[in-house]
VEXZAMI-244909 format. One line per 10 residues: number of its first residue (from 1); their letters; for each residue x, y, z of C-alpha. Coordinates in nm, 4 decimals. Example, Ala and Ser with C-alpha at 12.3 -4.5 7.8 and 13.67 -1.06 7.14 Angstrom:
<sites>
1 = AS = 1.2300,-0.4500,0.7800 ~ 1.3670,-0.1060,0.7140
</sites>
This chain:
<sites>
1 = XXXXXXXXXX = 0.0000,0.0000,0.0000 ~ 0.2980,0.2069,0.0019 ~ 0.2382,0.4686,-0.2798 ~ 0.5799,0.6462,-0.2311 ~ 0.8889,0.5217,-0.4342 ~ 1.1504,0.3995,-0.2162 ~ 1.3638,0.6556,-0.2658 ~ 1.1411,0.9727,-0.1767 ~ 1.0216,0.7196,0.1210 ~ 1.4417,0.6511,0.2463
11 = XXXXXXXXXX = 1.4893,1.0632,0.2049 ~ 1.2006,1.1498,0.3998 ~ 1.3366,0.9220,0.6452 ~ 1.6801,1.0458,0.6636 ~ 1.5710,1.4325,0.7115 ~ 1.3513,1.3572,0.9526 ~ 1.6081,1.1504,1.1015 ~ 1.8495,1.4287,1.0466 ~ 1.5818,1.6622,1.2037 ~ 1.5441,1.4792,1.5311
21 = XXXXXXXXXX = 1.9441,1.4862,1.5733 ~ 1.9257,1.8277,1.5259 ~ 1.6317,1.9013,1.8253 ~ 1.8363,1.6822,2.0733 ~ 2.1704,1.8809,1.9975 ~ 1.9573,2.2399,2.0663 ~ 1.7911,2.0563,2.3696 ~ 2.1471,1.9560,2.4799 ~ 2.2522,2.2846,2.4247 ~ 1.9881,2.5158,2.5877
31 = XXXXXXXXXX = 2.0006,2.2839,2.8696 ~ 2.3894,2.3464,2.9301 ~ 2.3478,2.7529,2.9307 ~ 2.0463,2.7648,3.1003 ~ 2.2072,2.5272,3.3768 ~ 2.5540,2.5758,3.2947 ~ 2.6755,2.6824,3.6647 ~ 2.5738,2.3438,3.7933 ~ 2.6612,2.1479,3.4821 ~ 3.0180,2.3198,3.5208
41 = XXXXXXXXXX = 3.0280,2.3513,3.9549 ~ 3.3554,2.2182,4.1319 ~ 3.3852,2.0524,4.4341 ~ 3.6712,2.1781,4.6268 ~ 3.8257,2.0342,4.9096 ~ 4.0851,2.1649,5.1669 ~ 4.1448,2.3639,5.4566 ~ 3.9549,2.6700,5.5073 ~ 4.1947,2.9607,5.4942 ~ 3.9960,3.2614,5.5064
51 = XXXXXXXXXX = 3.6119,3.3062,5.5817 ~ 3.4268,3.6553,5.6095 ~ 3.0856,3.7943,5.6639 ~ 3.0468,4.0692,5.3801 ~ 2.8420,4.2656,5.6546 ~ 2.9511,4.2768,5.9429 ~ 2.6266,4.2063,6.2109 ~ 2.7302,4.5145,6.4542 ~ 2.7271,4.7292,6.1098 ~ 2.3445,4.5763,6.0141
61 = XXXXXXXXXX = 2.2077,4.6925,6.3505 ~ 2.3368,5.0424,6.3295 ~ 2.1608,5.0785,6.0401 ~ 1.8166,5.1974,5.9967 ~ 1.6983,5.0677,5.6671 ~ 1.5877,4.7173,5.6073 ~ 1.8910,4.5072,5.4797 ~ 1.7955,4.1844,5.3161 ~ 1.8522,3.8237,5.4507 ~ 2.0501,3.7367,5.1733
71 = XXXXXXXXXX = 2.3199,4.0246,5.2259 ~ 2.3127,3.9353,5.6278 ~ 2.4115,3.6298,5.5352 ~ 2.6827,3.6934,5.2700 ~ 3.0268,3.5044,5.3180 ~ 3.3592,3.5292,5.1609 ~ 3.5691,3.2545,5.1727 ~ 3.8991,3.0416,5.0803 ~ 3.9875,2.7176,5.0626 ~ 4.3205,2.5728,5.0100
81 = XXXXXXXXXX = 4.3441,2.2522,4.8387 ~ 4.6082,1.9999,4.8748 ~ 4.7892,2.0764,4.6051 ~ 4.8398,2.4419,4.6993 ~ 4.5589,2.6401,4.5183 ~ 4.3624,2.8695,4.7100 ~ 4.0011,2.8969,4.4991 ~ 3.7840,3.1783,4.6603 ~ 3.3740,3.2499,4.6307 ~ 3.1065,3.4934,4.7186
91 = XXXXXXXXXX = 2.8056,3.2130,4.8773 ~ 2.4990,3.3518,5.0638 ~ 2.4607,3.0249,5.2625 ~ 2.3900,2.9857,5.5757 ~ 2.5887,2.7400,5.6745 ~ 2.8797,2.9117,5.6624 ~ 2.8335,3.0824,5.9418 ~ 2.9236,2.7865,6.1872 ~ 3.2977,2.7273,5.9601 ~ 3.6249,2.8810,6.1390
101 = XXXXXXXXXX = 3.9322,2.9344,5.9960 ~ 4.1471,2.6252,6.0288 ~ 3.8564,2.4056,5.9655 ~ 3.8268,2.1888,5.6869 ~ 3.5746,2.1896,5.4424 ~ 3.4181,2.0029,5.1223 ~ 3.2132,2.2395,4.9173 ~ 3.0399,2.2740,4.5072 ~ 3.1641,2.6096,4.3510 ~ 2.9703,2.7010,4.1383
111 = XXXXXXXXXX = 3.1318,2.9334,3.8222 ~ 3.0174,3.2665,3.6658 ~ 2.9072,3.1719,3.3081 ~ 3.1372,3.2447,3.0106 ~ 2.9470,3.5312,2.8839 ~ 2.9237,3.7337,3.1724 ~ 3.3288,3.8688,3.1109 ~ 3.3506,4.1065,3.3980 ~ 3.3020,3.7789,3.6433 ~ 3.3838,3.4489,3.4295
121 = XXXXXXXXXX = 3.6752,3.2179,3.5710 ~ 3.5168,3.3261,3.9354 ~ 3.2660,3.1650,4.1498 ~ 2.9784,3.2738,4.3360 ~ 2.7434,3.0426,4.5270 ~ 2.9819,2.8342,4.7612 ~ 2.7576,2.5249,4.8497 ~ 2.8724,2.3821,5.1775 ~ 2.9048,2.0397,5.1579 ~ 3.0794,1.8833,5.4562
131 = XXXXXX = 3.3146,2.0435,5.7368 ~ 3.5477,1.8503,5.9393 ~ 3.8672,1.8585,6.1785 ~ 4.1894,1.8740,5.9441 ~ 4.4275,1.6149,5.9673 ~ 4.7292,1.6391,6.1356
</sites>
């Protein structure tokens, strides 16, 4: 009952073939930039070398505005992996409040995308995996 000669029916086939190749790569694709901070995070291990509330708490009560949650609990921080790199993030978790210096800690960086060039190679969004005692 086919009424198509074989070789429209085989080049219908291969475009459409072609087509749904095509629709996974853009799929692929969108779903790497739209995600790509957690596609491309890094888990970084080490010993916590430097750890900083962006606001201090003494400056938040002296002032009289209201200051977001998100800024109260804003951390700098650096960890120092074993083999000698120091990788440093912005993270507004609050978990972070609890590390010391001297601690050691297991966390996902998560990178600035590629097209943001004032901020890409840095990381934001220091996810706080695991802290622990350092080995001696």
């Amino acid at each position: 009952m086919n009424t198509l000669p074989k070789s429209i029916y085989a080049s219908i086939k291969n475009k459409v073939a072609w087509l749904f190749g095509f629709l996974i790569l853009v799929t692929i694709a969108a779903f790497t930039l739209h995600y790509y901070s957690y596609v491309f995070s890094r888990k970084v291990s080490g010993e916590v070398i430097g750890i900083d509330r962006v606001i201090q708490p003494s400056t938040i009560i002296g002032v009289t505005s209201q200051v977001p949650a998100s800024q109260i609990f804003s951390f700098a921080l650096a960890i120092k992996e074993a083999g000698g790199e120091i990788v440093t993030a912005s993270s507004e978790d609050r978990q972070w409040a609890v590390v010391e210096k001297g601690q050691c800690a297991e966390a996902r960086f998560f990178p600035y995308p590629f097209w943001e060039l004032e901020k890409s190679g840095t990381y934001f969004g220091a996810r706080l995996l695991k802290i622990y005692d350092c080995p001696k």
